[in-house]
N, C-alpha and C positions, 0 to 999 in steps of 0.2 A: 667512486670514492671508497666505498665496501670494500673493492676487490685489492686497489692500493693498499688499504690498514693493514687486511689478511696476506699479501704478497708480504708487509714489512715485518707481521708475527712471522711469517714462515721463515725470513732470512734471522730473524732472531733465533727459530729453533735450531735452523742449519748452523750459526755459531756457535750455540749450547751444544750441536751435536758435535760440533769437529770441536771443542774446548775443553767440556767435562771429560770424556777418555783421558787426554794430552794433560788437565793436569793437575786428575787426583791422583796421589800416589805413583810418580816418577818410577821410572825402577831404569837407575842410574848406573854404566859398569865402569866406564872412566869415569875419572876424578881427574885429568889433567885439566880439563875446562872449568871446574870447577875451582882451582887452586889457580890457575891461571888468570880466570875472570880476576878474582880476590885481588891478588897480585896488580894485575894492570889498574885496575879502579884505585887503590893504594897510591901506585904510582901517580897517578892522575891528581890524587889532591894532593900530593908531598910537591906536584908540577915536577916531579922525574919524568919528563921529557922521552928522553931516552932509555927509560925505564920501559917504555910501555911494551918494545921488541921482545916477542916472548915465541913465536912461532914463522915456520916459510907460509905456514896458510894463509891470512895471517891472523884469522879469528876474530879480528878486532871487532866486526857488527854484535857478536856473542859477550866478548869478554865486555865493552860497554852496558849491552844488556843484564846478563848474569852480575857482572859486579857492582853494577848500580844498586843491584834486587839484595845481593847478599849483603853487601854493606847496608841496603836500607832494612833489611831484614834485624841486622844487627842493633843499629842505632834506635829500630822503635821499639826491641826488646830492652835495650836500655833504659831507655825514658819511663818504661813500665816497672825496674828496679828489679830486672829479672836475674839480673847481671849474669850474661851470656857469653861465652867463648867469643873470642872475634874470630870473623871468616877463616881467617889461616890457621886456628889455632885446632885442631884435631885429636891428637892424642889423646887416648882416655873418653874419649866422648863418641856416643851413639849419635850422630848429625844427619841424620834423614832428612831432617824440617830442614835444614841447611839447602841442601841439596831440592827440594823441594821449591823451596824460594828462588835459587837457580834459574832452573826449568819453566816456572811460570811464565814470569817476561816472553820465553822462547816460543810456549806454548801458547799465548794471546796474539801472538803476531804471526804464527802460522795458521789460526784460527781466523783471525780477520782475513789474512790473503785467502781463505776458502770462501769466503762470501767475496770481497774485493773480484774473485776469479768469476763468481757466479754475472757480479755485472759487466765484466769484459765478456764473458758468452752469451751472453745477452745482446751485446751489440756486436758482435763477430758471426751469431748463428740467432737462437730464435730463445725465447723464458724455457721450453719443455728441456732441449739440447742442454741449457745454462742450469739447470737444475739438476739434470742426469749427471751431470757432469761436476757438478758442486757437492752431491752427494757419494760421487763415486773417491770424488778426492777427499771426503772428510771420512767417509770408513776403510778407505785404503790400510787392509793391516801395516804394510812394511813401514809407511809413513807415517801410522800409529805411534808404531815403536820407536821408530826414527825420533819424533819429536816427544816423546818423553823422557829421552837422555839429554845430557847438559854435553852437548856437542853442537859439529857445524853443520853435518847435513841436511838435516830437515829445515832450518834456516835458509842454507844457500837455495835447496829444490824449490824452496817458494818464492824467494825472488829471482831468480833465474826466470822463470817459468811467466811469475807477472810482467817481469820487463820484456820476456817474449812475447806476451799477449798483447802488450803495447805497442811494440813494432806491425803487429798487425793490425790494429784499432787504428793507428797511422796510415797505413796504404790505401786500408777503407773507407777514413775521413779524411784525411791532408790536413790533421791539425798538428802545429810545430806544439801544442802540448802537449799531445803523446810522446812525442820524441823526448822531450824536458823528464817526464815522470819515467818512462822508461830506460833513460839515463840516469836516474836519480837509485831508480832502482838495484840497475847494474852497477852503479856505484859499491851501492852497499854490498852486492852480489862479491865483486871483488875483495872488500873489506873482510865479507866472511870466508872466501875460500880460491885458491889464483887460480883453479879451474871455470871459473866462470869466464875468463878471456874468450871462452868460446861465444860469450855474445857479441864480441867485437866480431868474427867474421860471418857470423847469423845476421846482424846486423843490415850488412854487405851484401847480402845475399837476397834479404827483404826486400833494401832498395832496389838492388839491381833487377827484380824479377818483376819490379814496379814500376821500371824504367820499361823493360823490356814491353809492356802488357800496356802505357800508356800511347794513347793517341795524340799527345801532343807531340813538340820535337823533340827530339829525341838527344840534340845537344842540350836546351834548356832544360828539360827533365833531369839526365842527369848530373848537374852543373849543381839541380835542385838536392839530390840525391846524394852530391858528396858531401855541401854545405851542411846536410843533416847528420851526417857520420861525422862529422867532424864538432858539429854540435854536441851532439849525444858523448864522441870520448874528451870534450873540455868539461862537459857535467861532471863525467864520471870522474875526472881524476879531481876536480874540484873538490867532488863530494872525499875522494881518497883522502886527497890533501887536508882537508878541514876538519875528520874524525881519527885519521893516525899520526897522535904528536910527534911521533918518532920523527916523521917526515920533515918536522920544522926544524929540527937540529941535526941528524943524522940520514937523509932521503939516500947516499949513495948508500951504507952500511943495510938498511934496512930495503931495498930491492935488489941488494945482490945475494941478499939470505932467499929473498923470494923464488928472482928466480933459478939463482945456484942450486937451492935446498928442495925448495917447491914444485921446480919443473923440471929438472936436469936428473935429480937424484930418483925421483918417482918415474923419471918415463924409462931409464936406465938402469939404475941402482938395483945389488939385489933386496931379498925381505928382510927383514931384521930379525923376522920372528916365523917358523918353518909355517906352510898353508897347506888346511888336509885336503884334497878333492878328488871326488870320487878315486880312493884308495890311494892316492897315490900324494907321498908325505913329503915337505923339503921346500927349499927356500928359492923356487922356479916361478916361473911367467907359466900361468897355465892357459894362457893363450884363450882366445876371444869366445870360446865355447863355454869358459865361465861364466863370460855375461851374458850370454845365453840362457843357461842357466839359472842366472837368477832372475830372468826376465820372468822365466817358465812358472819356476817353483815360488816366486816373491809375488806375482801377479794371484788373479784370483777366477774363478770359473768365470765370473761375467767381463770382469776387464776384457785379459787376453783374449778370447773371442771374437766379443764385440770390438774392441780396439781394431782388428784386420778387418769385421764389415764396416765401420766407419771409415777407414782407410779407400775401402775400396767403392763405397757407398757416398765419399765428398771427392774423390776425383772423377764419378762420372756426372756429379750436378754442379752446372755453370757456376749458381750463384757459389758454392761454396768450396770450389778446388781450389782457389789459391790460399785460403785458410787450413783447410785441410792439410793438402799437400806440404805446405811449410811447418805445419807442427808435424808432420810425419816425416820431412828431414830435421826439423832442431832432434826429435828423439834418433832417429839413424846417425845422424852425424855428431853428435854427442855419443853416442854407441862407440864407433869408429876412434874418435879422440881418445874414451877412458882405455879401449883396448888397446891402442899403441904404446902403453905404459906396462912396464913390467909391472911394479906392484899395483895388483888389484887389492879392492874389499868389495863385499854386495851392496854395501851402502852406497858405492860411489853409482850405482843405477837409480839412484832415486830419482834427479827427474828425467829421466824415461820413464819410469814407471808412471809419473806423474801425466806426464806425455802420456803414455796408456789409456790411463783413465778419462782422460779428455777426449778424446778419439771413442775409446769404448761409448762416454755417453751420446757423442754423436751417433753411434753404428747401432746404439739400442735403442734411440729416436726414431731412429733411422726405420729399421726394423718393425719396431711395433706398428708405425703409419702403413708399413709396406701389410702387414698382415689384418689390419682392422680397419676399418672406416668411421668407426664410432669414438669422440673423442674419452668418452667414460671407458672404454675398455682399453685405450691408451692408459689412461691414469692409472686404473685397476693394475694393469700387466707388469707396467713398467715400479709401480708401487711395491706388487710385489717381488719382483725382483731382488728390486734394491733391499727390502727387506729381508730377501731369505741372506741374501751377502752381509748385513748386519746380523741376522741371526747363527750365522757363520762366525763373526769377528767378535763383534761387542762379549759374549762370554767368556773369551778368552781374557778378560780383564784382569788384572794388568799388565798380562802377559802375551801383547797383540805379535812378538817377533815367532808366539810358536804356531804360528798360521804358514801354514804352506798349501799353496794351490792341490784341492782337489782332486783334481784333473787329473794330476799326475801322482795320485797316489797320499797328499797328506803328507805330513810328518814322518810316516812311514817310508816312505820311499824319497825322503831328501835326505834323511841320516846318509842312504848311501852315495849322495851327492856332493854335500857339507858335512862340516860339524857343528853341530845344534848349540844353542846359547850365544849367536853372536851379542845379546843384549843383557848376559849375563844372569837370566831366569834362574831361579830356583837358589842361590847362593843369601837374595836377601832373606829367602828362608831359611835358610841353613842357619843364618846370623841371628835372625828372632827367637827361633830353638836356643843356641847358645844362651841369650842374651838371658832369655827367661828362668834358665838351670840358677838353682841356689851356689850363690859367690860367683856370678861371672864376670865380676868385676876383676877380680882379680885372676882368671883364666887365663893360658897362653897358647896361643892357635896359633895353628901351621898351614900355610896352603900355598899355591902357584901364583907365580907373578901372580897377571893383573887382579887376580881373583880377591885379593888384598884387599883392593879399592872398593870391593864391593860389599866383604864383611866390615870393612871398617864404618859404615855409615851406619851397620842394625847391631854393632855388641860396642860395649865395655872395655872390653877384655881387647889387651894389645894384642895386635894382629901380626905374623910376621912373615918371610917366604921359607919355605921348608928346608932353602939350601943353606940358611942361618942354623936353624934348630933341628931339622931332621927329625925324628919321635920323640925330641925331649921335650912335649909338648902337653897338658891336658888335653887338644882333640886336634884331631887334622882335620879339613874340609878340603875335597877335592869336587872338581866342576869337570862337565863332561867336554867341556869345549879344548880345554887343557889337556886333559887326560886321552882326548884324541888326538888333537893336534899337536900336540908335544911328548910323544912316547919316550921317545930319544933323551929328553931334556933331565942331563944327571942331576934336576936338582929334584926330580921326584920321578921319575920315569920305573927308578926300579924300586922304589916304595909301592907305587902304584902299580905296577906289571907284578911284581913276585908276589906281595904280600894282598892288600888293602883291595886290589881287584875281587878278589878269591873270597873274603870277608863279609859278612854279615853287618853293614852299616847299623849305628845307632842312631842313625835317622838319613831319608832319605827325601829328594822333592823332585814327584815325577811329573810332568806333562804328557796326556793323550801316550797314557802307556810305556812315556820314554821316560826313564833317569835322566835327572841334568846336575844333580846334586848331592854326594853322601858324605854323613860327617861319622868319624870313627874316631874311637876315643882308644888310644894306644897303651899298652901296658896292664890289659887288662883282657881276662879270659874271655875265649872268644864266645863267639853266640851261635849255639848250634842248632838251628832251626829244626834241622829234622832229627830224632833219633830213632835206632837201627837197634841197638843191643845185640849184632849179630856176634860170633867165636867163630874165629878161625882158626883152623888148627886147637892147640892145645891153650896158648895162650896167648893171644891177636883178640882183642875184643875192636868189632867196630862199631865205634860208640852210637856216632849219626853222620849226616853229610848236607850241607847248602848247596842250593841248588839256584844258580842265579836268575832263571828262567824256563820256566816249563815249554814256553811255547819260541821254536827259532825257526827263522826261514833256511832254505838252502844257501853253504855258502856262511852260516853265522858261527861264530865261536859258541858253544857248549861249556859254560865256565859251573866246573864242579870243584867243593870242596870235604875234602874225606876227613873225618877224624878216628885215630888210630890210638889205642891202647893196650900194653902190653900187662895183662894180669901176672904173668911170670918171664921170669929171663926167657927172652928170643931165641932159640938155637940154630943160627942161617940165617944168611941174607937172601930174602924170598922179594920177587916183582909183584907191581899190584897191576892187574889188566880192567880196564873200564871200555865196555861195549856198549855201543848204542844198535839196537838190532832190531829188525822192521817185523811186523804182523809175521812172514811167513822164516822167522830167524835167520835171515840174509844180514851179514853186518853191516851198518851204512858207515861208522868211524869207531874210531879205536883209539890206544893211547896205553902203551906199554911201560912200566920204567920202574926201577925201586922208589919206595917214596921220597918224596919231595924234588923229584927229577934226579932223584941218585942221590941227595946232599945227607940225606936220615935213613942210610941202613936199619933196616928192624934188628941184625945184630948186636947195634950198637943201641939200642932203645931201653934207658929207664922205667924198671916196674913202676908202673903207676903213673908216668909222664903221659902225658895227651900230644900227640903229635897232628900236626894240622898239611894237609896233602892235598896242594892245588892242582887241577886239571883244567886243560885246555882244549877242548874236543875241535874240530872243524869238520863241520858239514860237508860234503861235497856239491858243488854246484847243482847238479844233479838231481839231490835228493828230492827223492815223490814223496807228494803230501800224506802224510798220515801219520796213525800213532806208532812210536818206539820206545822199546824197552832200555833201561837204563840199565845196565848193572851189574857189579863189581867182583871182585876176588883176587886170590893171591897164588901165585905158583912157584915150582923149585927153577931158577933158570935152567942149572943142569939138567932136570930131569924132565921138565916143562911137567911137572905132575903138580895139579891141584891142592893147595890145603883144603878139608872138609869145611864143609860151611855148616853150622847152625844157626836156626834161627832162636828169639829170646827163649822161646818153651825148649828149647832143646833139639828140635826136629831135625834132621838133615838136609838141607836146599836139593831142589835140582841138578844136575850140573855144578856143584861147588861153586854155584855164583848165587851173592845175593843185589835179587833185583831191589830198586830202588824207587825207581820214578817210572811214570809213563811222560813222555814229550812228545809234542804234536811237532810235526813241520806243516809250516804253514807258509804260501807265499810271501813275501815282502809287499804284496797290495793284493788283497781279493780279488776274485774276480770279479764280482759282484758291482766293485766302485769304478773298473776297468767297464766295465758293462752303461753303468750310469754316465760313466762319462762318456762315452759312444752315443749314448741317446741323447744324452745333451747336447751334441755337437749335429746329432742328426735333424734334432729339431730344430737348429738355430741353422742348419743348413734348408734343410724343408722349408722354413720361412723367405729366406731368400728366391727359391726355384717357383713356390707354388704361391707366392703374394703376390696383393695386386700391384700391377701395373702402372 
């Protein structure tokens, strides 16, 4: 009786743990689901029928949820006399708490399916595996983040995943009410998103491997076996038909968007919007090594691991290879499906990953029995585990998508994979800085597409895209996700490449050492973090210079900015030279040119103007780590002869160059955590060779 109470506290704290993350504080970067929910829920009580087609996904499990939440959000601030915007109504308004109310619904139902899941592993495998496995999925960062946006995939990964777990609950009992909830599920699976089709031949596949594996006949098995598929897809379109009204008035119009738009366009179609990966920029299939990739970098030191010894640790035990093995093709063969589509995103791996961590808690069950005999040192090992992967995750609150596996380097080593902010971090800062500046009400802000959607929930101040306004704006806010992936895009590329790259933000929001957000405020003298007071020549004073980073790896841009002032008319147009030059004066890069890449001859230079002189250094692949010197001067081109350098007291420089900076190069990942993660793999290897038997 005891042990029952305390098993139902502990499923209570495992909901509190997968709930609380998910949904305090959303940190939302579309807004189409959000405007759309609104939308469809509208249509719903007007009985526009035919109103409610609003996507080929077709969102509909979401836009039910979400627009119940926001309209009821609505009406009970009503009733309070608050008198509140209605859901659609945006402009002008900071709407967080909106968005907010969105996301909850999403978030309580992804919440329950992590307990929901813990009792299918429960009866699929053993309580230790069902807990490993329960836990692994409620701290899963990727699925953190996933499910604190007001979108579809954190939605669909959980039902997907449960109505997979019910196919298996089925083979194991033979009861036709697995089949019913697992149809019920995949229903909705479809409602949220038409990638879920892939339960229809998982489905197929369960049976058939259940036919195959049965000792009865093998015509009446499966005779039994079709009658069950054909079950499960009258549920599922049942359940279609009864939650998408479009269907009762318009069914052809509304499945030829589906699958014209849904599955013809995505598996062929090109991107609408260019994709960075590893370096290379544009509107291509980057072919199935991205989801690779995000397997790698979205996974976590313990998942990926453990996920391949559970793999390989339930196909060599009777009882539980056909469980195993099956969730180890629903994740393979959902792999396979999303790659046959030209347009990718990382999101669309979620359940794999999900897959992952189910498997991982098997292979760490696994594991720990294999190394200890004692059930307390079970508990103790696997306990801690899981905690150091929370003590990994949970501080990144509310910021769980800047978690990148370990393993391979962190955050630091996926910049040069992705582009960082798929979940639009650091912008809702940007927007509470704004919001809080005296009159920002009255402000007008500039930034990239969708990055919009995401100050518009934390200011005031109308929000707009820079290809409207360009710098006639009180501040611009640029996001690193943009400003990577969109170099090209003339509606800010060369704002951002010539000018505002080079610049001294008036505010910045970085995660674990990386920028993902700077806001600049245009029309105004810039900010010279460093000054120099150096004299060159007779009358060149160089004032000071920003330096966007002391510390780069090889291979990284060196982004300097020079500022220049003429005490007397200029006589000549003189080059400015900036060396970067190692311990024993070897140069490692360079960067020759009149200022401003030629556009600001110093001939041509107003006494007393402040000239601003961006540089772009690149490393060589090459370079060895250590400190280098940074630093500048001015020569004749004709005569390649030096202007004299002074420093502030008047003294002569070395060499007519005055140094600047020291910068370190330093790997793109230590070696240090290259090392850790060797031992860590050695010991999760050593477990397997030298446990018992």
């Amino acid at each position: 009786m005891h042990a029952r109470r305390r098993e139902r506290w502990a499923l209570v704290a495992l909901f509190l743990l997968a709930f609380i993350p998910r949904a305090v504080y959303p940190v939302s970067r579309p807004l189409q689901w959000y405007f759309r929910s609104a939308q469809f829920f509208q249509a719903v009580m007007e009985g526009d029928w035919a109103g409610t087609l609003f996507s080929e996904h077709p969102g509909v499990t979401v836009m039910w949820l979400s627009g119940a939440a926001l309209w009821g959000w609505y009406g009970l601030q009503s009733l309070l006399g608050l008198d509140p915007p209605a859901p659609l109504e945006a402009e002008g308004y900071a709407f967080a708490d909106r968005v907010m109310a969105g996301v909850l619904p999403l978030a309580l139902l992804v919440s329950l399916g992590v307990v929901w899941g813990w009792h299918l592993l429960r009866r699929l495998f053993d309580r230790r595996t069902a807990w490993v496995g329960a836990l692994l999925w409620a701290l899963d960062p990727f699925y953190l983040a996933n499910s604190k946006v007001l979108h579809l995939d954190a939605l669909l990964s959980t039902l997907m995943l449960l109505s997979a777990l019910w196919m298996l609950r089925y083979v194991q009992e033979r009861r036709p009410s697995s089949v019913i909830i697992s149809a019920v599920l995949g229903g909705l699976a479809l409602l949220t998103k038409v990638s879920a089709l892939f339960l229809v031949p998982f489905l197929g596949l369960v049976l058939l491997v259940d036919v195959i594996r049965s000792s009865q006949s093998m015509i009446l098995h499966l005779q039994s076996a079709i009658s069950k598929l054909l079950l499960w897809l009258l549920i599922a379109a049942v359940v279609c038909a009864a939650l998408w009204p479009v269907l009762w008035v318009q069914p052809g119009q509304a499945l030829d968007v589906v699958f014209r738009r849904g599955i013809l366009l995505h598996a062929r179609g090109a991107r609408d919007q260019p994709i960075l990966y590893r370096g290379q920029l544009g509107r291509y299939d980057p072919g199935p090594r991205f989801y690779l990739d995000v397997l790698l970098y979205r996974s976590t030191f313990l998942t990926l691991p453990f996920a391949l010894v559970g793999m390989m640790a339930g196909l060599c035990r009777q009882q539980d290879r056909r469980a195993v093995g099956l969730l180890a093709i629903f994740g393979g063969f959902y792999f396979l499906q999303m790659s046959l589509g030209a347009w990718k995103d990382g999101r669309y791996m979620l359940p794999v990953l999900l897959v992952v961590d189910l498997l991982a808690g098997y292979g760490l069950s696994w594991w720990v029995s294999r190394i200890s005999t004692r059930g307390s040192r079970h508990f103790a090992l696997i306990g801690g585990l899981v905690a150091l992967q929370a003590a990994l995750v949970l501080p990144r609150y509310p910021y769980y998508g800047t978690h990148y596996n370990v393993l391979f380097g962190g955050a630091r080593g996926a910049v040069y994979v992705f582009p960082p902010a798929d979940f639009g971090e650091g912008l809702d800062l940007a927007g509470q800085y704004l919001d809080g500046l005296p009159g920002a009400e009255g402000f007008t802000i500039g930034t990239q597409f969708l990055a919009n959607e995401m100050l518009a929930q934390h200011v005031r101040a109308l929000v707009l895209d820079i290809s409207q306004v360009g710098e006639d704006v009180d501040y611009l806010v640029f996001g690193v996700q943009y400003t990577t992936r969109g170099r090209e895009y003339p509606r800010w590329g060369a704002l951002w490449e010539r000018t505002y790259r080079f610049r001294e933000p008036e505010f910045v929001a970085s995660f674990g050492g990386i920028p993902y957000t700077w806001v600049h405020r245009p029309g105004v003298a810039p900010v010279i973090p460093y000054r120099v007071n150096a004299l060159l020549g007779e009358s060149i004073r160089l004032v000071g210079y920003r330096l966007a980073q002391a510390e780069v790896a090889p291979g990284d841009p060196l982004l300097l900015t020079l500022y220049w002032r003429a005490e007397a008319p200029v006589e000549g147009d003189y080059t400015v030279f900036v060396h970067l030059q190692g311990a024993d004066g070897s140069l490692a890069a360079q960067q020759d040119n009149p200022p401003v890449r030629g556009g600001r001859p110093t001939g041509g230079w107003a006494v007393g103007e402040l000239v601003e002189d961006p540089y772009d250094l690149q490393l060589p692949p090459d370079a060895p780590r250590g400190e280098y010197t940074l630093s500048v001067g001015m020569y004749d081109p004709a005569t390649v002869e030096r202007l004299p350098a002074f420093d502030a007291g008047g003294e002569r420089m070395p060499e007519d160059r005055v140094a600047l900076a020291t910068v370190r190069v330093r790997p793109v990942v230590p070696w240090w955590r290259w090392a850790l993660s060797g031992l860590w793999l050695a010991v999760i290897g050593a477990g397997l060779i030298v446990g018992r038997r």
